[in-house]
C-alpha positions in Angstrom: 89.8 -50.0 27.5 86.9 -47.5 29.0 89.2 -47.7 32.5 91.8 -46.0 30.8 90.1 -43.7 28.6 88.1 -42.5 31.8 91.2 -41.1 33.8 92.2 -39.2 30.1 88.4 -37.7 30.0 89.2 -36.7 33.6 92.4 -35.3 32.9 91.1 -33.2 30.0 87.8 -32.0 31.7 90.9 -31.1 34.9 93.3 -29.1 32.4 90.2 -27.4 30.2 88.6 -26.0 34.1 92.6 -25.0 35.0 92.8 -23.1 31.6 89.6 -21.6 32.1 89.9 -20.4 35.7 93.3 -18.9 34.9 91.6 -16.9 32.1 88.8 -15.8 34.5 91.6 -14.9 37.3 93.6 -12.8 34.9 90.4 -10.6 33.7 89.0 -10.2 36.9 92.2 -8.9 38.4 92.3 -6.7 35.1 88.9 -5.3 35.1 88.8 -5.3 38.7 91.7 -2.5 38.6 90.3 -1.4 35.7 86.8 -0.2 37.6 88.7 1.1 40.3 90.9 3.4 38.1 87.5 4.6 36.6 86.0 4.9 39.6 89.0 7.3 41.2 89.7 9.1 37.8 85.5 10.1 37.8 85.6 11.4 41.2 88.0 13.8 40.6 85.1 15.2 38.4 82.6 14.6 41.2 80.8 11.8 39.4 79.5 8.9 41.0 80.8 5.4 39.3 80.2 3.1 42.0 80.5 0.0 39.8 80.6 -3.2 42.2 83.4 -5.3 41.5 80.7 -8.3 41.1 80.1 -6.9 37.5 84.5 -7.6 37.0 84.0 -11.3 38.1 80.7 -11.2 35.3 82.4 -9.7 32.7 85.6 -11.7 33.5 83.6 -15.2 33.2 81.9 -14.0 30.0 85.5 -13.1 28.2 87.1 -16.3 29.7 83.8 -18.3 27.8 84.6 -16.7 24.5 88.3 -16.8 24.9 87.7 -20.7 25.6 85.1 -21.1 22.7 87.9 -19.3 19.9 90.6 -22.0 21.6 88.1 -24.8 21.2 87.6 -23.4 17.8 91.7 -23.5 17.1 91.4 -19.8 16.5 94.7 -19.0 17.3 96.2 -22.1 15.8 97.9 -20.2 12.8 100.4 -18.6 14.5 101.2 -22.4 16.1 105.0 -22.8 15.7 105.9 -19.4 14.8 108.3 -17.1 16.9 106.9 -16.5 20.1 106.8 -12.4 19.6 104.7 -13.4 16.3 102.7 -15.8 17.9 101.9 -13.5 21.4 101.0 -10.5 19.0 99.0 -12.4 16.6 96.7 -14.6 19.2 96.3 -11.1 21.0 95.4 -9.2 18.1 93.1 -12.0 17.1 91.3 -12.6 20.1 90.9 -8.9 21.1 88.7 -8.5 17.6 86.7 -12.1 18.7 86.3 -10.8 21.8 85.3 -7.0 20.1 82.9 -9.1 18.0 81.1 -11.0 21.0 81.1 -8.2 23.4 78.9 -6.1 20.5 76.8 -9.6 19.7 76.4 -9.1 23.2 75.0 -5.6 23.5 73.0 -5.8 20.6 70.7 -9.1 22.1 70.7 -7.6 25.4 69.4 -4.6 23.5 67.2 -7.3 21.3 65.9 -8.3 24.4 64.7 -5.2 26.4 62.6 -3.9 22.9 65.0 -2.0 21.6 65.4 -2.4 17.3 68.7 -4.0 15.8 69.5 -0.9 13.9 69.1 1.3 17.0 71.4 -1.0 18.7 74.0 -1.2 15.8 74.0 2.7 15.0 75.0 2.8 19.2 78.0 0.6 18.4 79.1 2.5 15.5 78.1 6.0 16.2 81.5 5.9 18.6 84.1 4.4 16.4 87.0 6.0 18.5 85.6 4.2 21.5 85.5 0.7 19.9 89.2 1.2 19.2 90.2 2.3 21.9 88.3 -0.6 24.2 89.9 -3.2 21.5 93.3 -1.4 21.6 93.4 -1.9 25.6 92.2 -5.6 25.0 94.6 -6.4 22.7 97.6 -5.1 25.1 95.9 -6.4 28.0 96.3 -10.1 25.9 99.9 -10.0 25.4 101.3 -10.7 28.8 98.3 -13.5 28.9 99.4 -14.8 25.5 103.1 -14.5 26.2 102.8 -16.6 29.7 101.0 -19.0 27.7 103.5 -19.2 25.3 106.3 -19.4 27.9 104.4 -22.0 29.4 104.2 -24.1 26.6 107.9 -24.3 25.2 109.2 -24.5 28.9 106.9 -27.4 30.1 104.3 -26.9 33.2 107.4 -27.8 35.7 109.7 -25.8 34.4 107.6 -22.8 34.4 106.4 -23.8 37.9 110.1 -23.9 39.2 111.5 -20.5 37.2 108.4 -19.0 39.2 108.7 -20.1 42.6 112.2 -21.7 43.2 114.3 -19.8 45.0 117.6 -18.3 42.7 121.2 -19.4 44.6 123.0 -16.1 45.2 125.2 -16.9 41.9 122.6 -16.5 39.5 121.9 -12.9 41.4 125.0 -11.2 40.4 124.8 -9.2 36.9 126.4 -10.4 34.0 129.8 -9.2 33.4 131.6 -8.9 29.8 
């Protein structure tokens, strides 16, 4: 009985580091474009951002983690069997506030830790509402093409999604629809 529940751990473990480095792929390529849009939009007001695109692959491990922890959690799990419009908007609109709510847990013990007073670090936080809305406006649309794929993935089976990706169309189903 533990020979066959082995390859099942395995398999899990296999999907879980899949899921996860999917996650981390699709934020780095997102904040990677991100930083250099900031970077090109600052220079045309002569300031220097010269952010490495290191700190995208940080950042993109550290949203994958909490996206991972709310799945492990079955955060998203009430919008499970829903239409997938309801579910894709309602996973991204929940996830964008978890990850709102780590990134500032974040910031305020990395504040915590270089001597600088909780309040001090929460009136920083708050002191800019219309920047935390914005940030967790962009992360909520930034969500639903990463929800929606998920979703797609999950009603049309691995294989199917693989093949409506990367099998070639026959010159048929090329031509538009006629009525």
């Amino acid at each position: 009985m533990t020979h066959e529940e082995k390859p099942a751990w395995k398999k899990r473990v296999i999907d879980e580091l899949w899921k996860l480095s999917i996650a981390v792929i699709y934020f780095w390529i997102f904040l990677s474009v991100f930083t250099l849009y900031r970077e090109i939009v600052l220079a045309n007001y002569t300031i220097n951002y010269s952010a490495k695109l290191g700190f995208a692959l940080i950042n993109a491990l550290i949203l994958a983690k909490f996206m991972w922890l709310g799945e492990v959690l079955h955060a998203g799990k009430k919008a499970a069997g829903k239409a997938l419009l309801y579910s894709t908007l309602w996973n991204s609109a929940l996830f964008a506030v978890i990850l709102m709510i780590c990134h500032f847990l974040e910031e305020a013990l990395l504040k915590l830790r270089h001597g600088q007073p909780v309040t001090q670090s929460l009136s920083e936080i708050i002191k800019a509402p219309r920047d935390m809305i914005a940030m967790a406006v962009v992360v909520f649309v930034v969500l639903i093409p990463f929800f929606l794929s998920k979703g797609l993935i999950e009603l049309l089976g691995k294989h199917e999604a693989r093949n409506l990706l990367f099998r070639r169309r026959p010159k048929d189903d090329m031509q538009p629809a006629t009525n």
